[in-house]
C-alpha positions as YAML, in Angstrom:
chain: A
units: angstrom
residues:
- id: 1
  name: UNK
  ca: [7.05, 19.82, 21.91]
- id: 2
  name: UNK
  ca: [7.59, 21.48, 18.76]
- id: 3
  name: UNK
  ca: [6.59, 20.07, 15.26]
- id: 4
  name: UNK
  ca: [9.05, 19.38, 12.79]
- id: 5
  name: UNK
  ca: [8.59, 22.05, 9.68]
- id: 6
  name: UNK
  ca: [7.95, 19.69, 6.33]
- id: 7
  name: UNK
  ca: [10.91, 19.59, 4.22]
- id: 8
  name: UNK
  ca: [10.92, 21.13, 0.76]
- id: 9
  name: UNK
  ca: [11.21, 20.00, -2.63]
- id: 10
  name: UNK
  ca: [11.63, 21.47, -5.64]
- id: 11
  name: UNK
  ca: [10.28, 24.84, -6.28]
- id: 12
  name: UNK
  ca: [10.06, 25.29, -2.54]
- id: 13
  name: UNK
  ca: [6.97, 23.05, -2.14]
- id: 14
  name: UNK
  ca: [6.48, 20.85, 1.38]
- id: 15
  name: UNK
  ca: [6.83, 17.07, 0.69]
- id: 16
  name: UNK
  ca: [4.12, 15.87, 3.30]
- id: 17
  name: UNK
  ca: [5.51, 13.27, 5.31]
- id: 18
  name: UNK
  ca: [5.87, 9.04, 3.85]
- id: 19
  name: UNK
  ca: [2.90, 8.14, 6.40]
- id: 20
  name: UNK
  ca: [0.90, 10.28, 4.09]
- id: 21
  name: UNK
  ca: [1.88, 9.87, 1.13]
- id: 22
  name: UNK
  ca: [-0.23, 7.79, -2.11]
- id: 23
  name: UNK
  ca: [2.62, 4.66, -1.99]
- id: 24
  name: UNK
  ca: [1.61, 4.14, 1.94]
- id: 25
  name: UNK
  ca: [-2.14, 4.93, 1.01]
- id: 26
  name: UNK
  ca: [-2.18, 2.39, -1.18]
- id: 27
  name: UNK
  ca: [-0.29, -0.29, 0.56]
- id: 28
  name: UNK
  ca: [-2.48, 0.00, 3.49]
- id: 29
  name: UNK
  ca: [-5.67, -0.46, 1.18]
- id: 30
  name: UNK
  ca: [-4.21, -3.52, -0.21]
- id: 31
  name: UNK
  ca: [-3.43, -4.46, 3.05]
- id: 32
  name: UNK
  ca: [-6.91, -4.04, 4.04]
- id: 33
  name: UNK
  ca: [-8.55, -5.74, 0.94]
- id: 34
  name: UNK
  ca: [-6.26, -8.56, 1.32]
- id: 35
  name: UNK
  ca: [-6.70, -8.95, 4.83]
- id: 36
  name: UNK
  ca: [-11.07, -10.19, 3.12]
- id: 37
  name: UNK
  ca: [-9.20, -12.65, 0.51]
- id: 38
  name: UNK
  ca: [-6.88, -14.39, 2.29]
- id: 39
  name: UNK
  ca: [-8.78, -16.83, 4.04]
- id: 40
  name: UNK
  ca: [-10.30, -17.72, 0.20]
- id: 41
  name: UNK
  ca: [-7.13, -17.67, -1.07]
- id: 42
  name: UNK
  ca: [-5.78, -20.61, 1.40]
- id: 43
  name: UNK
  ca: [-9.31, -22.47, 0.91]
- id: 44
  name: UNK
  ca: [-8.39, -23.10, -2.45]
- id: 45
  name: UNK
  ca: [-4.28, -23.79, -1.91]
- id: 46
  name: UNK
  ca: [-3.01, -20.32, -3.46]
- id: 47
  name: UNK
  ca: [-0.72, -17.80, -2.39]
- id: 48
  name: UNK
  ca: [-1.46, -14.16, -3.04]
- id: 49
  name: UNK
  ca: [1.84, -14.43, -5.15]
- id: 50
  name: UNK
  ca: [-0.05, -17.33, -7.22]
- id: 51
  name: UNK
  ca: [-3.04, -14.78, -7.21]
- id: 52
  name: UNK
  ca: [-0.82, -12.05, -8.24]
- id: 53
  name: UNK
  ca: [0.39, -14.11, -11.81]
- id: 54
  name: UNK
  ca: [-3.90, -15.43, -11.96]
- id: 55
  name: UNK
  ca: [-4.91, -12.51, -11.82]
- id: 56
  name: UNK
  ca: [-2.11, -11.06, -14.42]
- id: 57
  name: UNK
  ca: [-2.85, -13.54, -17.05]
- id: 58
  name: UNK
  ca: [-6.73, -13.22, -16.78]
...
């Protein structure tokens, strides 16, 4: 099987592939993190969206 060359953006530089990329870093470490604070979250009655506006306003 033969690996599909990375496309190219502008100025002929590769784009490395969405897996890879900081957005999908990123949501897979909040992912992680969140996957510790849930249970804490739901002790105390709050969605992550309530966190979300909590943690905002702090």
């Amino acid at each position: 099987m033969t690996s599909r060359p990375a496309a190219e953006g502008a100025g002929g530089t590769a784009i490395r592939p969405f897996a890879h990329s900081l957005p999908m870093r990123l949501l897979r470490v909040r992912e992680a993190l969140m996957q510790n604070f849930r249970p804490h979250l739901l002790a105390h009655g709050m969605s992550e969206q309530q966190w979300r506006i909590v943690r905002a306003l702090a």
